[in-house]
C-alpha positions in Angstrom: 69.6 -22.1 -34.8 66.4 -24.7 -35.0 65.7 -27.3 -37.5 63.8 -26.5 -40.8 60.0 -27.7 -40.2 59.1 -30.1 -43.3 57.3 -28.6 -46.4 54.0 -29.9 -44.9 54.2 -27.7 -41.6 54.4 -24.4 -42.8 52.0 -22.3 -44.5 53.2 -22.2 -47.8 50.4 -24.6 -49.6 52.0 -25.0 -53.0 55.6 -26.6 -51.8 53.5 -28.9 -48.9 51.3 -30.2 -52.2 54.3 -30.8 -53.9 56.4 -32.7 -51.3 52.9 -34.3 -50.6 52.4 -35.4 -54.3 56.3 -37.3 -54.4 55.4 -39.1 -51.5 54.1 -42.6 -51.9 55.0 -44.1 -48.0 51.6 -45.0 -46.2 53.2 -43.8 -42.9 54.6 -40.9 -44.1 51.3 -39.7 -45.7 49.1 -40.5 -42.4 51.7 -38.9 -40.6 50.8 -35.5 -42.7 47.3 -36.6 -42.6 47.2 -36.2 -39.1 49.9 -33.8 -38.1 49.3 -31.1 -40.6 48.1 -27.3 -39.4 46.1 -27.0 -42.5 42.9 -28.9 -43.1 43.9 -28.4 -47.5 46.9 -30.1 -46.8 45.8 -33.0 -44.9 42.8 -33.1 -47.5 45.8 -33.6 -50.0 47.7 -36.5 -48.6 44.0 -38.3 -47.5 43.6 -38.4 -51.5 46.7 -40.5 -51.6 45.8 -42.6 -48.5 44.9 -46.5 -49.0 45.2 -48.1 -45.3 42.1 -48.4 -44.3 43.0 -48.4 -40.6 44.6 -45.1 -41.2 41.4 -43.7 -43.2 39.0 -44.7 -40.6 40.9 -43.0 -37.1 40.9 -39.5 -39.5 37.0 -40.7 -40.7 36.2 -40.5 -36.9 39.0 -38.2 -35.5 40.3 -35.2 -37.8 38.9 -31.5 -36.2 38.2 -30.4 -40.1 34.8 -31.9 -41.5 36.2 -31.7 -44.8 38.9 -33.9 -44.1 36.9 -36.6 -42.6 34.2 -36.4 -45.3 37.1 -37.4 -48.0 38.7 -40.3 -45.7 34.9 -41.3 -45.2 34.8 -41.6 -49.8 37.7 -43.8 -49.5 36.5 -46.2 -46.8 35.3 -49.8 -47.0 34.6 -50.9 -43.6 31.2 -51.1 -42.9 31.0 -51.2 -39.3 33.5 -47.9 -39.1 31.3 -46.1 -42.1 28.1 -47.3 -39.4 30.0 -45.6 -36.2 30.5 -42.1 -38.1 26.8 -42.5 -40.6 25.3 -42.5 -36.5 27.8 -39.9 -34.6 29.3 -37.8 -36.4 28.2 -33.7 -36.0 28.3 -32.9 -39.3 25.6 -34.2 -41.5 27.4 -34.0 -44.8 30.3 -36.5 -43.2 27.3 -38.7 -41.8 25.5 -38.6 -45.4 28.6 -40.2 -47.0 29.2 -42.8 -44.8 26.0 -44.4 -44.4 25.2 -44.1 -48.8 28.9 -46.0 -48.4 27.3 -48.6 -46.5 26.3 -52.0 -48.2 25.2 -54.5 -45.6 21.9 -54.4 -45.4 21.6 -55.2 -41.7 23.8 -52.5 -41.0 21.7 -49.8 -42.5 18.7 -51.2 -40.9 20.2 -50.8 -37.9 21.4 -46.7 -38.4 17.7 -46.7 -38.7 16.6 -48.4 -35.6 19.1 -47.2 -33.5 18.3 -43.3 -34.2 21.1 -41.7 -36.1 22.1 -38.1 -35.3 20.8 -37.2 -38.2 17.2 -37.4 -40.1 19.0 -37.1 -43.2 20.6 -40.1 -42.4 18.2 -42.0 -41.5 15.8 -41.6 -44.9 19.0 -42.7 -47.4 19.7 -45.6 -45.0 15.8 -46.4 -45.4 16.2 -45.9 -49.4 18.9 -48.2 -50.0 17.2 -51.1 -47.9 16.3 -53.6 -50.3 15.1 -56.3 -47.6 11.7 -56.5 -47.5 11.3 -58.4 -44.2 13.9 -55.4 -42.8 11.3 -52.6 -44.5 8.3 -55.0 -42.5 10.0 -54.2 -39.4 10.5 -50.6 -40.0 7.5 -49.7 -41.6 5.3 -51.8 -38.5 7.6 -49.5 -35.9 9.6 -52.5 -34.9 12.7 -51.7 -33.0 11.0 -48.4 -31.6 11.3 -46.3 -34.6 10.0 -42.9 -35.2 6.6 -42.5 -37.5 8.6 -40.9 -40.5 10.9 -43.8 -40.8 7.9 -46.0 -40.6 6.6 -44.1 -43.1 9.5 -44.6 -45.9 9.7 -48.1 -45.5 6.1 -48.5 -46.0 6.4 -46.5 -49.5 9.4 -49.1 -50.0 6.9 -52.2 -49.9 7.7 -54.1 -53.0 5.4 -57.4 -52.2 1.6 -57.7 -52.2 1.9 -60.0 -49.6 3.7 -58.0 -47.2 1.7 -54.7 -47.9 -0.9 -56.4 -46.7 0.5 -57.7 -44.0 1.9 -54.6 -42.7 -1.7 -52.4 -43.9 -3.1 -55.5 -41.1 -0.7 -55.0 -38.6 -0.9 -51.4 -37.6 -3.6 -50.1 -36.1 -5.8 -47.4 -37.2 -4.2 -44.8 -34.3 -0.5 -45.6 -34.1 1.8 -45.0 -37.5 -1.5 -44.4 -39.6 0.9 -42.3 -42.1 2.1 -45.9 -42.4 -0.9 -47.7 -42.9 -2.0 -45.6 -45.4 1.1 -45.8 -47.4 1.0 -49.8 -47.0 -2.8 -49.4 -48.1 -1.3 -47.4 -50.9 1.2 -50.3 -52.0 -1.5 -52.8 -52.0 -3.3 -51.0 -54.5 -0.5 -50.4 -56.9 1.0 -53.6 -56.5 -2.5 -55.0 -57.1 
């Protein structure tokens, strides 16, 4: 005669929601977190995860994308919210992480160093608020591609460094850029 599985292994979804929602121990939750057979139950006891450390392995490691998209919503570290915004397959999971992200350095970076998504790439570029960072990107610093060039040169919030960046690029490399920075100028004028 075996041992009764708990609540959280089987397939009955109601009674693992149940146990789930009385349980309050970290380590108990991340253990269901991980362990479970069912994405919806693992999805449950992420809502009640706070450890950060735990949040970010499922972020980066759980099969179901589901799953990691919720840890991702409940994450604060910036350089773990960077690693999935830039690898991970799904693009709904990468979207959340990076319009998580804060440091502006950061997001310039996902830029620059060619997230796996395009998607990703344009909200990093909207929530950049550094003009000397948008400079960069929009003069194709750092080896980036014409669109993100592009973005940041729509960005361009200074007279000064429209005009600098309109200067900068010549007439046959990024000219979507130029013209945009051209664009800036005038409105900004």
């Amino acid at each position: 005669m075996g041992l009764l599985k708990p609540a959280w292994q089987g397939e009955d979804v109601e009674k693992a929601i149940k146990v789930i929602e009385k349980e309050n121990n970290q380590n108990n939750l991340y253990k269901i977190a991980t362990k479970a057979p069912l994405g919806g139950i693992r999805a449950k006891a992420v809502e009640k995860l706070n450890d950060q450390s735990m949040l970010a392995d499922i972020a980066e490691n759980d099969r179901d994308w589901e799953v990691r998209k919720l840890a991702v919503e409940k994450m604060a570290n910036q350089i773990v919210l960077s690693n999935v915004a830039k690898r991970d397959e799904m693009s709904l999971v990468a979207d959340a992480a990076v319009k998580r992200i804060t440091e502006q350095t950061i997001l310039f970076d996902i830029v620059c160093d060619g997230a796996a998504h395009i998607s990703v790439r344009g909200i990093a570029i909207s929530m950049i608020t550094d003009q000397l960072l948008l400079t960069d990107i929009a003069l194709g610093k750092n080896h980036v591609d014409w669109d993100a060039s592009l973005h940041a040169a729509d960005k361009l919030a200074d007279r000064a460094v429209a005009h600098d960046v309109y200067n900068n690029i010549s007439k046959s490399e990024y000219s979507a850029a130029r013209e945009a920075a051209a664009i800036r100028l005038a409105e900004l004028n």
